[in-house]
ZAMARGU-4260 file (C-alpha; in steps of 0.2 Angstrom, whole numbers, plus 5000, padded with zeros to 4 digits):
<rodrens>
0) 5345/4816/5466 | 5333/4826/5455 | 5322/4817/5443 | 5318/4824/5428 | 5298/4824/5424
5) 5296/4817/5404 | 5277/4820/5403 | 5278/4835/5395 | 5288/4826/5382 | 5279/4811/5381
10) 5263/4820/5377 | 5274/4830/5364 | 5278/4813/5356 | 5260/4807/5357 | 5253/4824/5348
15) 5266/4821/5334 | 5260/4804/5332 | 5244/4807/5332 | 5244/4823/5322 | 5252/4811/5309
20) 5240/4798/5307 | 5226/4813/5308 | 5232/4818/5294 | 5233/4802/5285 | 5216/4801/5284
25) 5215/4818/5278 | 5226/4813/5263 | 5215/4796/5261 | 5199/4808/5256 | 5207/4821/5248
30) 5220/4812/5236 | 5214/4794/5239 | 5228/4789/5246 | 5233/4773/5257 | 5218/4764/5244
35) 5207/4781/5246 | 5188/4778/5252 | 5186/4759/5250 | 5196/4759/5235 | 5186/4772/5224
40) 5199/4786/5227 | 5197/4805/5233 | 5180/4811/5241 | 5173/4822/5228 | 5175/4840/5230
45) 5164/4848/5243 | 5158/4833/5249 | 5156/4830/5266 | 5170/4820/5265 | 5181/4832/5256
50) 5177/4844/5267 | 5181/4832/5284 | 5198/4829/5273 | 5204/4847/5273 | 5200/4847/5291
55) 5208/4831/5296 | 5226/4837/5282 | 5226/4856/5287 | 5222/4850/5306 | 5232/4836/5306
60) 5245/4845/5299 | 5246/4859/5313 | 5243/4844/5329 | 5259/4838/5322 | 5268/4854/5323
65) 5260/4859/5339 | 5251/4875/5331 | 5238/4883/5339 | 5236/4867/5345 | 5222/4870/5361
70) 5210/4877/5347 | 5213/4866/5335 | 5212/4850/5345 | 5194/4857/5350 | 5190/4859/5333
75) 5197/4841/5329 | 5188/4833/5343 | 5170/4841/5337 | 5175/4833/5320 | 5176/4816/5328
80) 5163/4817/5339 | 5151/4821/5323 | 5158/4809/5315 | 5155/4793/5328 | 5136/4800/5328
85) 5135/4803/5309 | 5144/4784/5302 | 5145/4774/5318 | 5130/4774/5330 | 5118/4768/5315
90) 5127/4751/5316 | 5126/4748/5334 | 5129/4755/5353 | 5146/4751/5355 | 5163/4756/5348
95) 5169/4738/5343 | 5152/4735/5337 | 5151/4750/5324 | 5170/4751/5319 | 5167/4769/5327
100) 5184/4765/5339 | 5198/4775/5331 | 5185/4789/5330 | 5184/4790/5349 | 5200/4789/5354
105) 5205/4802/5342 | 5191/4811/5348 | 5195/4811/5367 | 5216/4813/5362 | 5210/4828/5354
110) 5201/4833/5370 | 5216/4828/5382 | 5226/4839/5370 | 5216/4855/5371 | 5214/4854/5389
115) 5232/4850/5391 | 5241/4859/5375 | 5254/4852/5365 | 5268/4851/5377 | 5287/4857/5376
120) 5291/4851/5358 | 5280/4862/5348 | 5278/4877/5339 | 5265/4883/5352 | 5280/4879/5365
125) 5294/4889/5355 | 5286/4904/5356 | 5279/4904/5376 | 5297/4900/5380 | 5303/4918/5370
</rodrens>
């Protein structure tokens, strides 16, 4: 009997979940959604912030699509490595410590992602298979 490999799949599923929340946190800073930052709404424009939220909305976006998604992930995963350094490490070494976890484990899915591309249920996928 044959068994059928699911990784492939499963890392689909994991982009598409991931891809969505990504994004989430781009539409927090850009339309201060979900209670926006801390409750004061959208980032202003050009802010760091702002700028970090087209990233995190337009990347997001594509990670849940499965577009481009080896250079995009790369992309992502610098944003989130700048980011642990730039608004975590002040407040302490380690990850529970500086509220910093959510950035490194975005950070290191985007880094399994662009090593390993968005599997068989994507865009990227769709057009390798014509």
């Amino acid at each position: 009997m044959q068994r059928m490999d699911w990784t492939g799949y499963v890392r689909s599923v994991v982009r598409i979940v991931v891809g969505l929340l990504f994004s989430m946190h781009g539409w927090q800073k850009l339309f201060g959604l979900f209670g926006g930052m801390g409750g004061h709404g959208p980032s202003p424009m050009w802010s760091q912030s702002w700028v970090a939220g087209v990233i995190e909305t337009v990347g997001g976006a594509m990670i849940l699509a499965g577009l481009f998604t080896r250079p995009v992930a790369f992309v992502l995963c610098g944003e989130m490595a700048v980011a642990y350094f730039q608004k975590h490490l002040s407040r302490g070494f380690w990850p529970l410590q500086n509220s910093g976890e959510t950035a490194v484990l975005f950070c290191f899915i985007f880094l399994y992602l662009c090593a390993a591309g968005g599997g068989p249920l994507s865009l990227d996928g769709m057009v390798r298979r014509k």
